[in-house]
C-alpha positions as MATLAB code, in Angstrom:
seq = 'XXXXXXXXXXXXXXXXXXXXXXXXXXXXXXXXXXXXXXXXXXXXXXXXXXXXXXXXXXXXXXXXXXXXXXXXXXXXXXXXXXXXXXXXXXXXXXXXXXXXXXXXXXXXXXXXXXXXXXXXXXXXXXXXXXXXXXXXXXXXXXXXXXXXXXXXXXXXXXXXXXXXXXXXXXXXXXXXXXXXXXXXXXXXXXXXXXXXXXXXXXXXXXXXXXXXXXXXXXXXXXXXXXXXXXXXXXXXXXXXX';
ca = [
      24.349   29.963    1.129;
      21.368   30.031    3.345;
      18.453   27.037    2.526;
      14.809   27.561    2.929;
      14.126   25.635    6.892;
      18.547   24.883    7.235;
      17.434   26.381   10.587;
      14.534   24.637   11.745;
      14.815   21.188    9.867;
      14.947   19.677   13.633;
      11.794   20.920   14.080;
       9.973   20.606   10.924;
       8.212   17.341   11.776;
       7.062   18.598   14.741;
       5.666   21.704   13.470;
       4.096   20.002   11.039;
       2.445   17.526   13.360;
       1.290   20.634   15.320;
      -0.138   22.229   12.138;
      -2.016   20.291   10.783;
      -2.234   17.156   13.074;
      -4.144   14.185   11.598;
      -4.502   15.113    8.437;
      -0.515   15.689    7.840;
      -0.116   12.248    8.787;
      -2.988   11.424    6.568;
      -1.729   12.947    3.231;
       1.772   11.272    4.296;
       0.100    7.378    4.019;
      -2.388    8.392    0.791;
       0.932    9.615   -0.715;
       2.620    5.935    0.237;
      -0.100    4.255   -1.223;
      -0.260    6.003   -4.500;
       3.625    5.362   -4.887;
       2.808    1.890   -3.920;
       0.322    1.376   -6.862;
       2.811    3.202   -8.890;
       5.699    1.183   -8.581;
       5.017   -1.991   -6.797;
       8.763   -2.438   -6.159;
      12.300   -0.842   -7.478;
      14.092    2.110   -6.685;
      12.628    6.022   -6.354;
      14.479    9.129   -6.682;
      13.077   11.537   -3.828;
      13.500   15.187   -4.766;
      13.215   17.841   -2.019;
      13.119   14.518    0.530;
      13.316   17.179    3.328;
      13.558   14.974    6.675;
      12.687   11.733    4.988;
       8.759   12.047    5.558;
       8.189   10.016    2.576;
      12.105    8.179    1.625;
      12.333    6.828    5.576;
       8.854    4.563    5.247;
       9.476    3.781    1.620;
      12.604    2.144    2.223;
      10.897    0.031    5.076;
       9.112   -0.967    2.182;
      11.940   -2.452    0.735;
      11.845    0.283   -2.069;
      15.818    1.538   -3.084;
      16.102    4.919   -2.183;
      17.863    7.952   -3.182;
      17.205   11.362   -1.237;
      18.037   14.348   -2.839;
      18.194   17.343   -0.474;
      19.417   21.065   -0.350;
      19.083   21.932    2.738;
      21.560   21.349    5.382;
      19.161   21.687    7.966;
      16.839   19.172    6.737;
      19.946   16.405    5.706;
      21.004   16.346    9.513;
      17.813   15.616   10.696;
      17.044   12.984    7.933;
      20.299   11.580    9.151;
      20.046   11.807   12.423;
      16.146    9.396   12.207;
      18.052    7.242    9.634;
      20.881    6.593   12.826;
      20.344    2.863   14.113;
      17.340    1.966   11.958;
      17.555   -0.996    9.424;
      16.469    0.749    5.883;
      19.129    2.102    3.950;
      18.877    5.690    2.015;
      21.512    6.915   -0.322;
      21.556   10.877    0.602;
      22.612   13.911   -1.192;
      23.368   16.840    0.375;
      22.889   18.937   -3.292;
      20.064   20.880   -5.658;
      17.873   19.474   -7.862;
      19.937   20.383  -10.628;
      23.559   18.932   -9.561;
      22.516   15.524   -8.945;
      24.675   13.118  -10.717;
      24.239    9.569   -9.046;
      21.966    6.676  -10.270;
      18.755    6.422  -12.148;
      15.767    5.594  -11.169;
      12.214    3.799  -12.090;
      10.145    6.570  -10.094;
      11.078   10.124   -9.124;
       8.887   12.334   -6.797;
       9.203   16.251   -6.385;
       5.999   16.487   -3.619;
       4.948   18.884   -1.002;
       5.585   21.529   -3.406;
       9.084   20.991   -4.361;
       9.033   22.449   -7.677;
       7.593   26.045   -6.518;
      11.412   26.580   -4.864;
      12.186   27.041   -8.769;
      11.932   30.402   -8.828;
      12.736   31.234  -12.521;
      12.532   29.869  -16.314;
      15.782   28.771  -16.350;
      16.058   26.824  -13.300;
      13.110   25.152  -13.495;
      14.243   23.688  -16.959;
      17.723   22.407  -15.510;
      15.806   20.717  -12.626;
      13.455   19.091  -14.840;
      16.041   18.269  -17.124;
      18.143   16.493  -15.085;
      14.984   14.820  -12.907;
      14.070   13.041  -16.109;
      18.053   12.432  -17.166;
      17.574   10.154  -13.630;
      14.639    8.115  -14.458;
      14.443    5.137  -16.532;
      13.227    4.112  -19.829;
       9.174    3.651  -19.426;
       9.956    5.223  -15.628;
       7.573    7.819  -13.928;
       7.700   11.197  -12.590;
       5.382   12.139   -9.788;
       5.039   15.540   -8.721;
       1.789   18.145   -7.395;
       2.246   22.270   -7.976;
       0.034   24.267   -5.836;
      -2.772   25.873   -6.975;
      -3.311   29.470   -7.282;
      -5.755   29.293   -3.748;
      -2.268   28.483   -1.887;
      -0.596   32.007   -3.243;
      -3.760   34.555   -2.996;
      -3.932   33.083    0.400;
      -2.004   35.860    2.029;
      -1.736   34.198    5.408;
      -1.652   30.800    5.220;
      -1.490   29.972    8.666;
      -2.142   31.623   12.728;
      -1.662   29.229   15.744;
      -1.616   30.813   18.711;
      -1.674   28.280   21.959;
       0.056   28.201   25.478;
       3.231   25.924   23.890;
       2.799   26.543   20.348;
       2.734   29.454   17.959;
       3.123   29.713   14.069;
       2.498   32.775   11.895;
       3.248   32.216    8.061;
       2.481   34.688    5.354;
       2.749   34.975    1.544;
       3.234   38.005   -0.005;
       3.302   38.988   -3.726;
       6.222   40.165   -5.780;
       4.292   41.484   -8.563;
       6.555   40.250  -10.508;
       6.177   36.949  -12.528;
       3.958   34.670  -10.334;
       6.768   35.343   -7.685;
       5.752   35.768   -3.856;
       7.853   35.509   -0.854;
       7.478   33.182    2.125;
       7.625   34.435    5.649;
       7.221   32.449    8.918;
       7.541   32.984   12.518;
       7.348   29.971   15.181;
       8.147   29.312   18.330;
       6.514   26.632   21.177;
       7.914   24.190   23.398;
       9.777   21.042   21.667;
      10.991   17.706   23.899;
      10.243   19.947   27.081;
      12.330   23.009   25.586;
      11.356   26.643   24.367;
      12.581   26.636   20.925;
      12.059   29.593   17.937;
      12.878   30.671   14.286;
      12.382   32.447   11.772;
      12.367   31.710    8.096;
      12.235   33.699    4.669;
      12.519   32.615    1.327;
      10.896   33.319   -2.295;
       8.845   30.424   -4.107;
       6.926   30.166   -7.193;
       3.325   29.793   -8.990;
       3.865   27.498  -12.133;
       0.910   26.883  -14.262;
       0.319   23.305  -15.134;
       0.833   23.952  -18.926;
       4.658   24.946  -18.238;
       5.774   22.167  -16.754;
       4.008   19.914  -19.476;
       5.844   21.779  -22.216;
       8.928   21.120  -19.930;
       8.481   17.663  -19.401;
       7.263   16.706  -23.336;
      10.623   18.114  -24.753;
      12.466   15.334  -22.453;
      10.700   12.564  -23.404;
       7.611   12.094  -21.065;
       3.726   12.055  -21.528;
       0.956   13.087  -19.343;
      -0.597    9.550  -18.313;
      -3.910   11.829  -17.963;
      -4.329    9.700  -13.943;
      -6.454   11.719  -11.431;
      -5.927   11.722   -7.667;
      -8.877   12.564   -6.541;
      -7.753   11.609   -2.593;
      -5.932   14.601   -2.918;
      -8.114   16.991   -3.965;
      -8.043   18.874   -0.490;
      -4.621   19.891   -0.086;
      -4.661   22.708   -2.277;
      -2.177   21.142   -4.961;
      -2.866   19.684   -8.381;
      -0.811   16.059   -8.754;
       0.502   14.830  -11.629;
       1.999   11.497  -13.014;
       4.059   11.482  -15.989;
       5.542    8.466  -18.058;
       8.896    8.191  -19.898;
       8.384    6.688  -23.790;
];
């Protein structure tokens, strides 16, 4: 079955880059440096790694990753930067919800990983088996996107000479549902490249993933992240008791 980006995962870093330039690189090394203070050393579960923006710099680190990933699209590209370099990352080509390898003393679901969950049901088996994977007195760091990011309606319009991007969110009407829709195209390592993408994703309200999280054993620590404040997500740390 079809992934959200299985068709431009070779791309994605790129586009990315082109997006949002500085400040995507930016939110990449606040996000190491939170982990960092989070868990000083020991080995993270990375939900929704996608190309290994945050599992790849981690692991030069000398943190013990696992990558979970759905995508196919976004696995061969992770492998493909992992080829020849010294850090090793344990990768699974699988949902949320079908893991079954190690445990953990961190998990992260960022760059809104969780809105993918698109009903009741499967957002309780992924956060089920998320904390099933972390350790006693582990952590569970995760953001959900505000409501700004959905009323949006287009969230972004590049149009340049060797790069063009059109994505759009429209509403569902139907339980916080909307559906993703993007259009790009540009020129990549000195070739013309394009895709197209479609795929549904979710507004959660804080409150229902607490409710989630509380009947598997974990606590709100009640930590801010201020440094994040811009990026149109709310980020949350949670502690196993």
């Amino acid at each position: 079955m079809k992934q959200p980006h299985d068709n431009w995962g070779t791309y994605y870093d790129f586009v990315y880059e082109q997006t949002f330039g500085s400040f995507y690189s930016n939110l990449t090394n606040e996000t190491l440096n939170v982990i960092n203070e989070i868990l000083p050393t020991g080995r993270i579960l990375d939900f929704g790694a996608g190309t290994g923006r945050l599992s790849l710099p981690l692991a030069e680190q000398g943190y013990k990753l696992i990558a979970v990933e759905k995508s196919i699209g976004m696995v061969e590209e992770f492998k493909r930067k992992l080829d020849g370099q010294n850090p090793t990352v344990e990768i699974h080509n699988c949902s949320i919800s079908e893991y079954e390898n190690g445990e953990a003393n961190l998990a992260i679901a960022l760059f809104t990983v969780l809105s993918y969950s698109i009903t009741e049901d499967e957002l309780s088996k992924n956060i089920e088996n998320i904390c099933k994977h972390i350790n006693q007195n582990g952590y569970f760091f995760f953001d959900l996107p505000n409501t700004v990011f959905f009323v949006a309606g287009r969230l972004t319009n590049i149009h340049t000479n060797t790069f063009r991007r059109l994505v759009e969110l429209k509403s569902n009407n139907e339980n916080d549902i909307y559906t993703y829709r993007e259009q790009c195209s540009g020129i990549f390592n000195g070739q013309e490249f394009s895709y197209e993408d479609e795929f549904k994703i979710r507004y959660w309200k804080i409150c229902a993933l607490d409710k989630l999280l509380r009947k598997n054993g974990f606590n709100d620590t009640l930590k801010s992240f201020p440094q994040f404040n811009s990026t149109g997500s709310t980020y949350k740390l949670y502690k196993r008791q």
